[in-house]
C-alpha positions as CSV (number, residue, x, y, z in Angstrom):
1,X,6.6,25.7,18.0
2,X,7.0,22.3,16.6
3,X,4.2,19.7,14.9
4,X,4.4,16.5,15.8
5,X,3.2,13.0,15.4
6,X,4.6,10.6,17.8
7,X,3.9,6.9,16.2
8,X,3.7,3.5,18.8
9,X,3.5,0.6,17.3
10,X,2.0,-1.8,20.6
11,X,1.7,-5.2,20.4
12,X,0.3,-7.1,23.5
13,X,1.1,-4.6,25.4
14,X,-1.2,-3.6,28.4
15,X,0.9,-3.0,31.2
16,X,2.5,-0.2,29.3
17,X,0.4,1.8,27.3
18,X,-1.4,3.7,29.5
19,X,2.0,5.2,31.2
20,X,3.7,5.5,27.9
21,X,0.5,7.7,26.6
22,X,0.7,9.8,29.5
23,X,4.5,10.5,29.1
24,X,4.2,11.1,26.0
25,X,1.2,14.0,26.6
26,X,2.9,15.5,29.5
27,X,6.2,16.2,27.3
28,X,4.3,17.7,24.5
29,X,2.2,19.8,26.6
30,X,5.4,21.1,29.0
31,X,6.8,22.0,25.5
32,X,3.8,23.6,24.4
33,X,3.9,21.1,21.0
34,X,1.2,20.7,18.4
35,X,0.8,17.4,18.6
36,X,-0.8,14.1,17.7
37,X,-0.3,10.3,19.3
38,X,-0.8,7.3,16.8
39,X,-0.9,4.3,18.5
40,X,-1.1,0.9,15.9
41,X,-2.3,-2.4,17.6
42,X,-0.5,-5.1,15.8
43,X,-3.3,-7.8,16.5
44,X,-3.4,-7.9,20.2
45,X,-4.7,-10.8,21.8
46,X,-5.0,-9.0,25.4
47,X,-6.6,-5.9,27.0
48,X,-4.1,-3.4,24.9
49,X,-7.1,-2.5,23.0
50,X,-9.3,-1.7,25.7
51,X,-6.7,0.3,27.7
52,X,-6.1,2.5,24.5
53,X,-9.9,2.9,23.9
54,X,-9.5,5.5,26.8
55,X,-6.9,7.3,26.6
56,X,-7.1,10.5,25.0
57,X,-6.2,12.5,22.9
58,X,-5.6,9.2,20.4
59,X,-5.9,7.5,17.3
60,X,-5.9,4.2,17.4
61,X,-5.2,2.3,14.6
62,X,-6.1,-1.4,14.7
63,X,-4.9,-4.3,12.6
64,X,-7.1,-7.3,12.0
65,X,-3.9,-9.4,12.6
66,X,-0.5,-9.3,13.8
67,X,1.3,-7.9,10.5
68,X,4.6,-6.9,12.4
69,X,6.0,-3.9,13.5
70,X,7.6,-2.7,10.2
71,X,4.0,-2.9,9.0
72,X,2.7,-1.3,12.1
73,X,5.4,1.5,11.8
74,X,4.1,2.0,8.3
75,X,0.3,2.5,9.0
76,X,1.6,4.9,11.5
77,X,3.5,7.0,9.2
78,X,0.8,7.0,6.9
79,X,-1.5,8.2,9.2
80,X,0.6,11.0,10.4
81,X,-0.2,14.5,9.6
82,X,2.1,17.1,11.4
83,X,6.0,18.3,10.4
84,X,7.4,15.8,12.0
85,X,7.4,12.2,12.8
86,X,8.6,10.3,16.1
87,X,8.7,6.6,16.2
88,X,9.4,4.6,19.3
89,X,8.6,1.5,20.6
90,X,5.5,0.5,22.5
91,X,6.8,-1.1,25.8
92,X,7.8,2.0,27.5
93,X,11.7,1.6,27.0
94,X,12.2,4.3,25.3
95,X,11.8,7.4,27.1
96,X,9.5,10.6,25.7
97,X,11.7,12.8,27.5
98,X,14.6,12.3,25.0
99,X,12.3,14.0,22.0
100,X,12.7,17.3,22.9
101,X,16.5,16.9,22.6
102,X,16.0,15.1,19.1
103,X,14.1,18.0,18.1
104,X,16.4,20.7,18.9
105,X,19.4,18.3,18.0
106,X,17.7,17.9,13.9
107,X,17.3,22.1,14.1
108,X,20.7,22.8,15.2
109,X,22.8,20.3,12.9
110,X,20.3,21.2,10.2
111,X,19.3,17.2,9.7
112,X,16.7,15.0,8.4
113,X,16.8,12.3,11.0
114,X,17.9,11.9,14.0
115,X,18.6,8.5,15.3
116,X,18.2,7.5,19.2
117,X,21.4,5.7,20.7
118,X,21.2,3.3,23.4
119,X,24.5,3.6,24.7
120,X,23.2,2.2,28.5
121,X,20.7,-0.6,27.5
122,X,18.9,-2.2,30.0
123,X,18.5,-5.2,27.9
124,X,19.5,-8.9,28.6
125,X,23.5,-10.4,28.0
126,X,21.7,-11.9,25.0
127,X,19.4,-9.7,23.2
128,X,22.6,-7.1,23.6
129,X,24.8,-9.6,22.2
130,X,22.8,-10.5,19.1
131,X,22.0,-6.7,18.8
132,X,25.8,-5.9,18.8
133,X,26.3,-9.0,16.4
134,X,23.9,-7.0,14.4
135,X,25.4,-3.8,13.8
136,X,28.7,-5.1,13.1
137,X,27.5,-6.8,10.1
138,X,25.6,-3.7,9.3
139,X,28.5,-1.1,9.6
140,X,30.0,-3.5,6.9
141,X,27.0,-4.0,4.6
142,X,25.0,-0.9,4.7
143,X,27.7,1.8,6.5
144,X,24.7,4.4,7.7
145,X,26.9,5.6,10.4
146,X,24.6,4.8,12.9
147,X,25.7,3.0,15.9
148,X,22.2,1.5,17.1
149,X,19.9,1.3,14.2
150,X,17.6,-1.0,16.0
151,X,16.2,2.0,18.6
152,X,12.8,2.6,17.5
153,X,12.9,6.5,18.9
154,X,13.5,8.1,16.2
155,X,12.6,11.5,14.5
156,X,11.9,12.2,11.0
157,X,11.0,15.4,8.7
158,X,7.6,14.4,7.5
159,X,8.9,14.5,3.5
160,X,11.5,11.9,4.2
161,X,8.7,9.1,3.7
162,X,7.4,10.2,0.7
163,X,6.8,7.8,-1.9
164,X,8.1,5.0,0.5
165,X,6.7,1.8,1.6
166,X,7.8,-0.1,4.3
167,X,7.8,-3.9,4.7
168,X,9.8,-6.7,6.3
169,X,11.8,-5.8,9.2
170,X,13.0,-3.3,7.4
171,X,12.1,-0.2,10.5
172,X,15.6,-1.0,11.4
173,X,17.2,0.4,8.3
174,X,14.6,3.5,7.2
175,X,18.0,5.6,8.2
176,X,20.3,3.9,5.4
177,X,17.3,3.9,3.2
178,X,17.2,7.9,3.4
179,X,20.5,7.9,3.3
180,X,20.9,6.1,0.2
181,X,18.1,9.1,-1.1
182,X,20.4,11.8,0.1
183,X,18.5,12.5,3.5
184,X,21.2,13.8,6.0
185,X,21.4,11.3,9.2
186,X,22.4,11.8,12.9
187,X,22.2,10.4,16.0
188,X,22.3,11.2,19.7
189,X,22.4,9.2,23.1
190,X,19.1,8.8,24.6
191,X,17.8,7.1,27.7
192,X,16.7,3.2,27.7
193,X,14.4,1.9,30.6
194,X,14.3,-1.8,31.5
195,X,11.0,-3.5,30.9
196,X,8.4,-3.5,33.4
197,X,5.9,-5.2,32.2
198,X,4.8,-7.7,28.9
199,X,7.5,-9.8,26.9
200,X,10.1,-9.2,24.6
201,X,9.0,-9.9,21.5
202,X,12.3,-10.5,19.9
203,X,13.6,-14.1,18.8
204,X,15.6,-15.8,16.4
205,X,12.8,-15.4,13.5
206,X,13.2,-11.5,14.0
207,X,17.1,-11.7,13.8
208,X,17.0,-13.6,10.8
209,X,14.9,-11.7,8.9
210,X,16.9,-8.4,9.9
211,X,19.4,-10.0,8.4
212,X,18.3,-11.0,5.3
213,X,16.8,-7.5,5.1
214,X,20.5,-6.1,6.0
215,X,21.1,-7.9,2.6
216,X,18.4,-6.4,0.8
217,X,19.5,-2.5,1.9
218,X,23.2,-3.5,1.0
219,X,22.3,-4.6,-2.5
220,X,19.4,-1.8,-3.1
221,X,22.5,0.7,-1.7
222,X,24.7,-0.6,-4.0
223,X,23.1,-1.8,-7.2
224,X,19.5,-0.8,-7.3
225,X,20.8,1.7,-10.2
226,X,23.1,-0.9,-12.0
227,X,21.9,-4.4,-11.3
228,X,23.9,-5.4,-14.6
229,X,27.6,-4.7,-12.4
230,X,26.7,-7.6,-9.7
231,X,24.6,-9.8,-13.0
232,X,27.8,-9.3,-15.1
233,X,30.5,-10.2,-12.4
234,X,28.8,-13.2,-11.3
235,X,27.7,-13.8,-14.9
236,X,31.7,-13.9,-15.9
237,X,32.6,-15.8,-13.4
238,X,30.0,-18.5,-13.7
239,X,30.6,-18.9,-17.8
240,X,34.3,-18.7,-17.5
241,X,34.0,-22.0,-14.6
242,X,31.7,-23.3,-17.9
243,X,34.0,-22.4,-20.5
244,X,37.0,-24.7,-18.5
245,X,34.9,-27.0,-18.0
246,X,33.8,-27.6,-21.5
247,X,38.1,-27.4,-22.4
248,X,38.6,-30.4,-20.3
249,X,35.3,-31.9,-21.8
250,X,37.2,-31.4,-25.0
251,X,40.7,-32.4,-24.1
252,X,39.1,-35.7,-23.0
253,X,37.1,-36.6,-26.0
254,X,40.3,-35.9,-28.2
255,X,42.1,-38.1,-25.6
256,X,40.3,-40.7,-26.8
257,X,38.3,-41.0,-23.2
258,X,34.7,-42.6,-23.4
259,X,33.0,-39.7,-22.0
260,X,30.5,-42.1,-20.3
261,X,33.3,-42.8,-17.8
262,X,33.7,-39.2,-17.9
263,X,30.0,-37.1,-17.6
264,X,30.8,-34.9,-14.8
265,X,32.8,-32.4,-17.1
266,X,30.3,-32.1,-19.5
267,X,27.6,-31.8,-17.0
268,X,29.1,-29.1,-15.5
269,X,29.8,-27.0,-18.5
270,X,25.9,-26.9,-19.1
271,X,25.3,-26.3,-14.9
272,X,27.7,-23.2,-15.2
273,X,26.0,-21.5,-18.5
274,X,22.8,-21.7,-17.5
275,X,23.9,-20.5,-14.1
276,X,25.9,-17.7,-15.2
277,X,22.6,-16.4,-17.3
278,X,20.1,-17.1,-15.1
279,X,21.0,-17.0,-11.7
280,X,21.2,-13.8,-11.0
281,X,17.8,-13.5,-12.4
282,X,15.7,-15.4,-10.1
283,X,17.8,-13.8,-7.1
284,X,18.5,-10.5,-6.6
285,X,16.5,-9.1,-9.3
286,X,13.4,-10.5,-7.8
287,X,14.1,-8.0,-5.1
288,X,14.3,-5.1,-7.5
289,X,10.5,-6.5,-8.8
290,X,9.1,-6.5,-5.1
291,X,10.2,-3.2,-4.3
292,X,8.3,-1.9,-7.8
293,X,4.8,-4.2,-6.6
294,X,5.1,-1.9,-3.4
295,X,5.8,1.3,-4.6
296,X,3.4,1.3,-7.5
297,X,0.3,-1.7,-6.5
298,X,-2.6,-0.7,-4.4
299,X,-2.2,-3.4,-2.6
300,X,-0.3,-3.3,1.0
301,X,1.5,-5.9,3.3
302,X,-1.2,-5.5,5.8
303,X,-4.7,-4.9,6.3
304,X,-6.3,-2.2,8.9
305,X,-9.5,-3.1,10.6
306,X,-10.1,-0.1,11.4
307,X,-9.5,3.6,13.4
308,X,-10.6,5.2,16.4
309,X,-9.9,8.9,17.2
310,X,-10.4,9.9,20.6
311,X,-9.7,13.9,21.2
312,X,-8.5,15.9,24.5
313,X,-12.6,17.0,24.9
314,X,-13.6,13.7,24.9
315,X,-14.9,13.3,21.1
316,X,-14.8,10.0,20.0
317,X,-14.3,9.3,16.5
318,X,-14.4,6.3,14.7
319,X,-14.0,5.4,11.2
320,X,-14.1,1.4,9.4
C-alpha cells in the first residue's frame, strides 16, 4: 500500500482545479492509496482560491504573491508528509492516471525518481519547438538522461529532497540535481491532455531563465566540488592574453615607440590581469554563495500567507 503526497502548484487556474482534484481522489481511492493532495496557489488573481476552498480532502497552501512555480513546487514539497511525492502541473494536462504506473515503474526498476515523458504532446508548434530547443541544450549541458525534463508529473522517494531548496526555474532540473547526489533516475511515457481551460503561462521570460538555470546545473554538476579547475583555466588563459600583451608593450617601448601613440597594449595587459584574477570571482562563484544563503539562511524565496486543511469528513482546518 503506498503513501502518497500528490503536490499542484495552480496558478490562475479555475477552470481546472476542481476536475483535476477529483481525478486525482478517484485514482488514489481505486488503488486503495494513503494519501494526501497539496494544492499551492501561486497568487491567483481569480476564483482558484474559492474553488479550492471546497474541495476536500485538501491542503491548501496560499502565497501572498505570485513567487513562481519552482517556489510553489517547493512549499509543496515541504509540506508533504507521506513516502512519496508526486508533482504535476495544475492545468489538468497531466493525467493522474499515469501515477499508478510511476509507482509500480520506481518499485520494479528499484529507482528514486521516475520522470513522466510526453512523447504525444498536445501542445502548440511553438511551445513544442522551444521545449525541444530546450532539451537539446540540456542533453549537452547537464546529460540527466531524461528526454522531457520539463513534465511536472513526476514521482519522488520522500528522502530525495532532503536538505534541498528549490528556487528559480530550477523544477525542471530537480532530476539532474539528484542525479548529481547519486539518486537513481528513470522515466516512462505518460499521457498529455490538451488544455481546456485558463492560459499557458509559459513565455520568453520562463525560457530564459530555464536557461540560465541550465547553466547553473551544468556548472554545480561539474565544478561545485573544484570551482579552482574552471577559475584556473580561465585564469591561465586570461594572464597569458596579459602576459603578450605586456611583451608587445615591451617590444615597443625598446623600439623606441612613444607609447602615447601606442596605449592600447599596455591597457590591455592591465584589462587581462585583473580579468584573469577576478573574473571568475564575481561570476560563477557568486552561484556557489547563493546556493550556501539557501541551504543554510532562514530566510526563503517566498512568503506563505497562509494554510487551509480541509479533510474527507468535512473538518476544516486552518492555520496563519
Amino acid at each position: 500500500m503506498y503513501k502518497i503526497s500528490v503536490v499542484v502548484p495552480v496558478y490562475n487556474e479555475e477552470g481546472n482545479v476542481a476536475k483535476l482534484h477529483g481525478e486525482i481522489k478517484a485514482v488514489c481511492e481505486a488503488n486503495s492509496y494513503i494519501y494526501e493532495i497539496i494544492f499551492i496557489d501561486d497568487g491567483s488573481s481569480d476564483g482558484t482560491v474559492e474553488i479550492c476552498k471546497g474541495l476536500k480532502p485538501l491542503k491548501l497552501i496560499r502565497f501572498r504573491k505570485n513567487f513562481g512555480q519552482t517556489a510553489a513546487m517547493d512549499a509543496g514539497i515541504k509540506a508533504a508528509q507521506y513516502d512519496y511525492i508526486v508533482t504535476m502541473d495544475g492545468d489538468g494536462q497531466n493525467d493522474p492516471a499515469d501515477i499508478p504506473h510511476m509507482l509500480d515503474y520506481m518499485q520494479e526498476q528499484d529507482l528514486d525518481v521516475v520522470s513522466g515523458w510526453r512523447k504525444n504532446r498536445k501542445d502548440s508548434f511553438m511551445k513544442k519547438f522551444v521545449s525541444r530547443g530546450a532539451n537539446f541544450l540540456r542533453g549537452i549541458l547537464v546529460k540527466d538522461n531524461i528526454h522531457d525534463s520539463g513534465c511536472s508529473l513526476k514521482v519522488y522517494k520522500r528522502e530525495c529532497f532532503a536538505g534541498m531548496n528549490l528556487y528559480g526555474e530550477q523544477h525542471r532540473f530537480i532530476p539532474a540535481l539528484l542525479k548529481i547526489k547519486g539518486f537513481t533516475v528513470g522515466e516512462v511515457v505518460v499521457n498529455h491532455r490538451a488544455r481546456t481551460s485558463g492560459k499557458t503561462k509559459y513565455n520568453w521570460k520562463r525560457t530564459f531563465k530555464g536557461f540560465v538555470d541550465m547553466i547553473s546545473v551544468w556548472f554545480w554538476n561539474k565544478y561545485s566540488t573544484r570551482p579552482l579547475h574552471i577559475l584556473g583555466t580561465m585564469g591561465i588563459v586570461c594572464l597569458a592574453i596579459g602576459g603578450c600583451c605586456g611583451i608587445w608593450s615591451v617590444a615597443l617601448f625598446l623600439m623606441g615607440r612613444k607609447m602615447s601613440n601606442n596605449i592600447m597594449p599596455p591597457i590591455l595587459t592591465v584589462f587581462f590581469v585583473i580579468m584573469g584574477m577576478l573574473m571568475f570571482v564575481f561570476g560563477l562563484m557568486s552561484e556557489i554563495l547563493i546556493k550556501t544563503y539557501y541551504g543554510v539562511h532562514v530566510d526563503m524565496p517566498y512568503s506563505i500567507r497562509d494554510v487551509i486543511e480541509v479533510k474527507e469528513e468535512g473538518e476544516k482546518e486552518h492555520a496563519d
